[in-house]
C-alpha positions as CSV (number, residue, x, y, z in Angstrom):
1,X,-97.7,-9.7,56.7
2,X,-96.0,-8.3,53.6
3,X,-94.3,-5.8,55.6
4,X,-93.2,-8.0,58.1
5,X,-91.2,-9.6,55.2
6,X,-89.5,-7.0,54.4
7,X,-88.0,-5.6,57.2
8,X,-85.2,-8.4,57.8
9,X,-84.2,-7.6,54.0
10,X,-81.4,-4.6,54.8
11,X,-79.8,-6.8,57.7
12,X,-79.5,-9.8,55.0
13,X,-78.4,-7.5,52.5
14,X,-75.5,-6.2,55.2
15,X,-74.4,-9.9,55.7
16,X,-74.3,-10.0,51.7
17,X,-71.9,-7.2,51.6
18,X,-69.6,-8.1,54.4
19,X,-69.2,-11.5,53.3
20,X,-68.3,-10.0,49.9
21,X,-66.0,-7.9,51.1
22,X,-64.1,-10.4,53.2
23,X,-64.3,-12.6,50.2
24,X,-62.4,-9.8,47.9
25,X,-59.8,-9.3,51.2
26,X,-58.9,-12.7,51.1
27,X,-58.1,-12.9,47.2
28,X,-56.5,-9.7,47.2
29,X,-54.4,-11.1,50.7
30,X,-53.5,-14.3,48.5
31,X,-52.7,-12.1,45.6
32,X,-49.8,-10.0,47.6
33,X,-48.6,-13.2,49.6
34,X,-48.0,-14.5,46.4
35,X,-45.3,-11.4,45.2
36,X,-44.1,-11.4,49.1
37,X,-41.8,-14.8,48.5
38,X,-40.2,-13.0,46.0
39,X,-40.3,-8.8,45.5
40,X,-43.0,-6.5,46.1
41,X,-43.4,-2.6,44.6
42,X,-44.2,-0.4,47.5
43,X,-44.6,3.1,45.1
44,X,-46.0,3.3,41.4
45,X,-43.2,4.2,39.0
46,X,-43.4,6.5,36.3
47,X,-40.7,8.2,33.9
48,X,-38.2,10.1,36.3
49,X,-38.2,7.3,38.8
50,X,-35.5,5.5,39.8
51,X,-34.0,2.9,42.0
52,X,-33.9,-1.0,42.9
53,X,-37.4,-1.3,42.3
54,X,-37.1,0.2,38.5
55,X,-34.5,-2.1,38.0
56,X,-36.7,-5.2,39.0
57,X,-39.2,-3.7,36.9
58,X,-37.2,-3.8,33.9
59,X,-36.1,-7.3,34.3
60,X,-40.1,-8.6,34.3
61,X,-40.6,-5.9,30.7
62,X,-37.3,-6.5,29.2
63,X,-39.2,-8.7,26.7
64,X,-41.3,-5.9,25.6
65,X,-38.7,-2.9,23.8
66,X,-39.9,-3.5,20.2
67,X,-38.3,-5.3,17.1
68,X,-34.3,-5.1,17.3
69,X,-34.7,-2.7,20.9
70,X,-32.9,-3.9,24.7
71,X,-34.1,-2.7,27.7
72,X,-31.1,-3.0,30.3
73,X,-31.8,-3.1,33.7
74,X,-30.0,0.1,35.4
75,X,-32.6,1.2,37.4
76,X,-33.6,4.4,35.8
77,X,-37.2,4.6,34.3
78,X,-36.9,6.8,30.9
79,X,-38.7,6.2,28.2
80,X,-37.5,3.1,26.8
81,X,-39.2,1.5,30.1
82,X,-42.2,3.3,29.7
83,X,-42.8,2.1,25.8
84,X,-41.9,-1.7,27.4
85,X,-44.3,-1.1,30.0
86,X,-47.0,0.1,27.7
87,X,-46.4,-2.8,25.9
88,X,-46.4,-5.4,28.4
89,X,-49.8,-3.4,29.5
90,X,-51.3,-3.9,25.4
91,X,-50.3,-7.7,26.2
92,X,-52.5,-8.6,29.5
93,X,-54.9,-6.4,28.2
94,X,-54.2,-3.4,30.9
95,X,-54.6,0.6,30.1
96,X,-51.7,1.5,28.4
97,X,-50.4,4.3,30.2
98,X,-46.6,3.5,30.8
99,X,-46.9,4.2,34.5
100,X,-46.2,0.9,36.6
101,X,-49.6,0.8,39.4
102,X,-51.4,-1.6,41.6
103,X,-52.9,-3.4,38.1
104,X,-49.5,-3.6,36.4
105,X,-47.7,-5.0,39.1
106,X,-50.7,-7.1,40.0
107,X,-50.2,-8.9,36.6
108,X,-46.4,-9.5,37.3
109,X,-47.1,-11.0,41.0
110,X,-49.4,-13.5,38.9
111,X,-46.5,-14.5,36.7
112,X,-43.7,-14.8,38.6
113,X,-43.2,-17.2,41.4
114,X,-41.3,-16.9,44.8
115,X,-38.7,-17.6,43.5
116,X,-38.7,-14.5,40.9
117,X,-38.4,-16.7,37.6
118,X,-41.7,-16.5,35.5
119,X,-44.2,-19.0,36.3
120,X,-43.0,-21.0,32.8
121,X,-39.5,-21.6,33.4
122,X,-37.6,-22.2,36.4
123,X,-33.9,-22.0,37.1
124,X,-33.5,-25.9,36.4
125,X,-34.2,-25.3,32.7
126,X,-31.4,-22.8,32.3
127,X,-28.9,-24.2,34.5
128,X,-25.8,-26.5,33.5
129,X,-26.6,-27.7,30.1
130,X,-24.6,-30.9,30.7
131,X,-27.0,-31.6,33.7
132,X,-24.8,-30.4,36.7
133,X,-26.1,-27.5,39.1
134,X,-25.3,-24.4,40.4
135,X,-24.3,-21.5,38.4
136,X,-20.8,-21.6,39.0
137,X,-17.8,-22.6,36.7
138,X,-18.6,-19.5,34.4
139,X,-16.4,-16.3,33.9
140,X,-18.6,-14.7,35.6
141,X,-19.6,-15.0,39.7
142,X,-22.4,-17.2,40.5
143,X,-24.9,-14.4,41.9
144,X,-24.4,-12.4,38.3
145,X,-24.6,-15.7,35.7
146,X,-27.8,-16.6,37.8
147,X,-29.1,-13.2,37.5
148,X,-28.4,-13.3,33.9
149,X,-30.5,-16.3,33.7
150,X,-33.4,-15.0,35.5
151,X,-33.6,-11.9,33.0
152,X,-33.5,-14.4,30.3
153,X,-36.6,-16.3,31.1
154,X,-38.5,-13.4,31.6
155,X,-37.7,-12.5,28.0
156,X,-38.7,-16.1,27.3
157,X,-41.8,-15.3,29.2
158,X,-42.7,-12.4,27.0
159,X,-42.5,-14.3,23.5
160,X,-44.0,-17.3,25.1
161,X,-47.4,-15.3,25.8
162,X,-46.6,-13.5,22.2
163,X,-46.2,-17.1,20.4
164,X,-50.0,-17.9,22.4
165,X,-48.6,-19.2,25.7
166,X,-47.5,-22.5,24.4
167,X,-44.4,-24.2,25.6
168,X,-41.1,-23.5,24.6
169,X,-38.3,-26.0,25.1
170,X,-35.4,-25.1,26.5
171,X,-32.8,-27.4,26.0
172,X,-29.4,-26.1,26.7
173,X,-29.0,-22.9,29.2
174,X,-25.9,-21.6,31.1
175,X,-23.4,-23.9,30.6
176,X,-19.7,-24.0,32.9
177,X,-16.4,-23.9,31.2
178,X,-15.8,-27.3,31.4
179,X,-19.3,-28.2,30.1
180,X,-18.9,-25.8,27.1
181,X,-16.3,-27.3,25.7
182,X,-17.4,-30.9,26.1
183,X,-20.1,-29.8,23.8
184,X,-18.4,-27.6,21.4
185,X,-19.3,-24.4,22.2
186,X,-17.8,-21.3,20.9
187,X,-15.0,-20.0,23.5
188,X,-17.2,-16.7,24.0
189,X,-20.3,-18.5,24.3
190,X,-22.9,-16.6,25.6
191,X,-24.2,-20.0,27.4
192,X,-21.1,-19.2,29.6
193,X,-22.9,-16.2,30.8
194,X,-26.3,-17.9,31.8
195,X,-27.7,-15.1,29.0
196,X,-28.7,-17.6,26.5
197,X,-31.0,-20.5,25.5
198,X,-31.4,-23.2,23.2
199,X,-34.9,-23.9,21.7
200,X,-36.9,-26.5,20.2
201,X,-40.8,-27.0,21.0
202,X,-44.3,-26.4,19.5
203,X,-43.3,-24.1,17.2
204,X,-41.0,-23.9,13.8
205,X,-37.2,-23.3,14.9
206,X,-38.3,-20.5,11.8
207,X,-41.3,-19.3,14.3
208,X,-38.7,-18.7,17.2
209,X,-36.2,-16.7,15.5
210,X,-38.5,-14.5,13.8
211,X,-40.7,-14.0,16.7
212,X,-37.5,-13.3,19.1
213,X,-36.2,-10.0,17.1
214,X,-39.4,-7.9,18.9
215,X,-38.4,-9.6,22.5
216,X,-35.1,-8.0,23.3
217,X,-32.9,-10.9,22.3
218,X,-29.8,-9.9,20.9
219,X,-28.3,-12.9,19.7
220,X,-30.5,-15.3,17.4
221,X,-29.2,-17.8,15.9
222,X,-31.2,-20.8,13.7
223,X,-31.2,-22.6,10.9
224,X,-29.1,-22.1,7.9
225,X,-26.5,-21.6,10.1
226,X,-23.7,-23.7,10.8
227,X,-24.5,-26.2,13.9
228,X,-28.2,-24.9,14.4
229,X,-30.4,-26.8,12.2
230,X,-31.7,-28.8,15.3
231,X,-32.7,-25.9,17.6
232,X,-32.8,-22.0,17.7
233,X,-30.6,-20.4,19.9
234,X,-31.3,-17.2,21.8
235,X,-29.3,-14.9,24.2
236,X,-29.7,-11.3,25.7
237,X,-26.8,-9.4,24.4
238,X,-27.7,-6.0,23.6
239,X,-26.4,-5.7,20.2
240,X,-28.0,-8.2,17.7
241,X,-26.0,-11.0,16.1
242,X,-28.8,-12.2,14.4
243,X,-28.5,-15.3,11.6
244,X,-30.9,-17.9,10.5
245,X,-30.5,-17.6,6.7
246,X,-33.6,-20.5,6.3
247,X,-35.8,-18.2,8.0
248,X,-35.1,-15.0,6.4
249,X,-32.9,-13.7,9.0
């Protein structure tokens, strides 16, 4: 009797493991339809490496080149990108290698959305500040301010996670000529360029312009400093302007 009850055990236990395994397929299918609405990697990318794929590699780390560093997106992976990688790895908890692989780019398909922005910010939050839409009306052509934008918020993305994934406010983002000037902004604004953002939120306007300097954001601007005692601004120039004299900066 006791043997009899044993024998239908390794067919059970080969149900088991095919339902597991279809189980993983499926999550791992959802997983890469996810990055498909927007960009998938098709190689890992190491130092040497270059191309279009780098380059969109760079936008999703450019939040990561240390205090006061840029990473500019030009498609070649040297070793700026790998120390932004490595970092962006230390902060999702991945091996720190530098080399961009199946669980690095696994973490950005789970951040980003099909649209490409981060999965915290969407274009609406950085477009017109005076509530228009589009991305034209800039010195710039649409396509560019709008990619401008885009590497912004993953910037934002970065010190958001850094800052303990709470929200951050954005309340002004790339703003048209005409817009601009209705408001008061300075003729070279870098609001013109869809690069910058103005922030208020959970945190001190203090927290956001200290935290800032180690996310690749060029321009910081807070308070102490003439017209930003209500909000931190933040754009991705990539030599730093930085000035907020109540925090230190």
């Amino acid at each position: 009797m006791s043997i009899a009850l044993r024998k239908p055990l390794p067919r059970l236990l080969a149900v088991l493991v095919l339902f597991a395994a279809m189980l993983v397929t499926s999550v791992v299918t959802a997983t890469e339809a996810r990055a498909d609405g927007c960009y998938s990697w098709s190689r890992t990318l190491s130092e040497g490496a270059s191309g279009e794929d780098v380059r969109q590699l760079q936008i999703r780390v450019a939040g990561y080149p240390a205090y006061g560093g840029h990473i500019i997106p030009d498609g070649a992976f040297g070793p700026a990108t790998k120390a932004a990688v490595q970092r962006f790895q230390a902060a999702y908890g991945l091996g720190q290698d530098g080399i961009a692989g199946s669980a690095t780019f696994s973490k950005i398909y789970a951040l980003q959305d099909d649209d490409c922005t981060p999965i915290h910010f969407t274009y609406a939050e950085l477009d017109d500040g005076c509530g228009g839409s589009g991305w034209d009306g800039g010195p710039l052509s649409a396509a560019q301010t709008k990619a401008n934008a885009l590497q912004t918020m993953w910037q934002l993305e970065a010190m958001r996670h850094a800052l303990g994934d709470r929200a951050l406010n954005v309340t002004s983002g790339f703003r048209s000529i005409p817009c601009n000037n209705s408001v008061g902004g300075a003729s070279n604004s870098q609001h013109l360029y869809g690069r910058a953002a103005d922030l208020v939120g959970s945190h001190s306007l203090c927290t956001l312009a200290q935290r800032a300097r180690y996310h690749g954001f060029g321009g910081i601007i807070g308070p102490g400093a003439a017209g930003h005692n209500d909000h931190t601004h933040l754009d991705i120039r990539t030599s730093n302007y930085w000035s907020a004299p109540n925090c230190g900066i």
